[in-house]
C-alpha positions in Angstrom: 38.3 193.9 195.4 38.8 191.0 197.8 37.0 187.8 198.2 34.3 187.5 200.4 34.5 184.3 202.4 30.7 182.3 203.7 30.2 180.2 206.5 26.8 179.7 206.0 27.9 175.6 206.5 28.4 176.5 210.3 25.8 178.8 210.5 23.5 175.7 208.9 25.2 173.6 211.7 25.4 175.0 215.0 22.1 176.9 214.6 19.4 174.3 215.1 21.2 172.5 218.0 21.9 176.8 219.5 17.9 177.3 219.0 17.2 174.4 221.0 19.3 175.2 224.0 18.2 178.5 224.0 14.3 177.8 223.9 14.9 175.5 227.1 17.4 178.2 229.0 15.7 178.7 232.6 17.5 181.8 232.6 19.5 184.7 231.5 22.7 183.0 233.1 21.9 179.9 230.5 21.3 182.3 227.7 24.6 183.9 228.3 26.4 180.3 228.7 24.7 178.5 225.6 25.6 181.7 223.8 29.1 182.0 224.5 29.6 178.4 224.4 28.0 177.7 220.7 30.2 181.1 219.1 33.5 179.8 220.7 32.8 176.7 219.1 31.8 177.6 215.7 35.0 180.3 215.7 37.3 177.1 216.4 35.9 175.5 213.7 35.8 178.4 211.4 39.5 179.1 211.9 41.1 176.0 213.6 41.9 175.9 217.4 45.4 176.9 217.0 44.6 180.2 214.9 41.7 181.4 217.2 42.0 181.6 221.1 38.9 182.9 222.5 37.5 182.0 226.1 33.8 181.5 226.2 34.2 185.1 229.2 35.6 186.8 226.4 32.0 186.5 224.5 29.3 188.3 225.6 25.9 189.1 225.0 25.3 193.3 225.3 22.0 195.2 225.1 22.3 196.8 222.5 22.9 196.0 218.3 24.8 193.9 217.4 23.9 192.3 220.8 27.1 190.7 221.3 31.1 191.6 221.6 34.3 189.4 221.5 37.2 190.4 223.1 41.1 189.1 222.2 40.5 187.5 219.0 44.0 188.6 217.9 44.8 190.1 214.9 45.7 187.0 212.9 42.0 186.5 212.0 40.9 189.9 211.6 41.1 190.0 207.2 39.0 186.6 207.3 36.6 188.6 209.9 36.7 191.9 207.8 35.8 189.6 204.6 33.3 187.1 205.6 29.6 187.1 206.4 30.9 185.4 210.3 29.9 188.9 211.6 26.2 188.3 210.4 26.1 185.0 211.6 27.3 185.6 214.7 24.6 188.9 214.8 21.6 186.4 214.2 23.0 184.0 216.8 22.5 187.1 219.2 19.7 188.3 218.5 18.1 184.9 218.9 19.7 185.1 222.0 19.0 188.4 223.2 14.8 187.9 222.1 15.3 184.6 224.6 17.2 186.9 227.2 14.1 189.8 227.1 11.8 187.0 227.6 13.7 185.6 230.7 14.1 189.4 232.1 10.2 189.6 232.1 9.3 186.5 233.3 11.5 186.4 236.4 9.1 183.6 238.1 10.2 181.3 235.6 14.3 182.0 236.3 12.8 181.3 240.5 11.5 178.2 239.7 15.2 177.0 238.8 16.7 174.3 241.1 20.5 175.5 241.6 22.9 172.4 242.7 
C-alpha cells in the first residue's frame, strides 16, 4: 500500500485569494486566465519550480468532468500525482471555475460591458 500525500495547505491557500478573482472575472477569457494562472502556481509550489514545468496554455478549463486538463507535466511527478488528493483539489478549483464560466456564457451583456485596452 503506498502513502497517500495531502495538500490541503495549498488548497487552504490559494483558494480564498482563486474565489475572489473568479467572482470579479468580466468574462470567460478571465475565468480561463485566473484559472490557469492560480493551478500553475500552486503545482510550482507543490513540487518546486525545477521539478514541474507547466505553462499556464498547457492548463485548461474543458466542459466536461473533471472540468479541466494539463498537458506536459512530465513523468517525474506522476507517482506524487497518482498518490495525492492534488487531483481533487485541482477538480474543485474547476468546478468553481467552470460554475463562474456558465454564468459568464449566459450573461453575455455583462462580458460587452468590458473595456478592452
Amino acid at each position: 500500500m503506498s502513502t497517500q500525500v495531502s495538500f490541503s495547505k495549498l488548497e487552504k491557500e490559494f483558494l480564498p485569494h482563486f474565489r475572489e478573482q473568479i467572482s470579479t472575472s468580466e468574462d470567460i477569457v478571465d475565468v480561463q486566465k485566473y484559472f490557469s494562472h492560480t493551478i500553475k502556481e500552486m503545482l510550482q509550489k507543490a513540487f518546486g519550480k525545477d521539478e514541474i514545468i507547466v505553462n499556464e496554455e498547457d492548463i485548461e478549463l474543458t466542459s466536461t468532468a473533471p472540468y479541466y486538463s494539463i498537458k506536459n507535466m512530465g513523468m517525474s511527478i506522476q507517482h506524487i500525482w497518482e498518490n495525492s488528493d492534488l487531483k481533487d483539489i485541482i477538480k474543485r478549483f474547476a468546478e468553481v471555475a467552470h460554475k463562474r464560466y456558465l454564468h459568464l456564457q449566459k450573461n453575455p451583456s455583462k462580458t460587452n460591458k468590458k473595456i478592452r485596452r
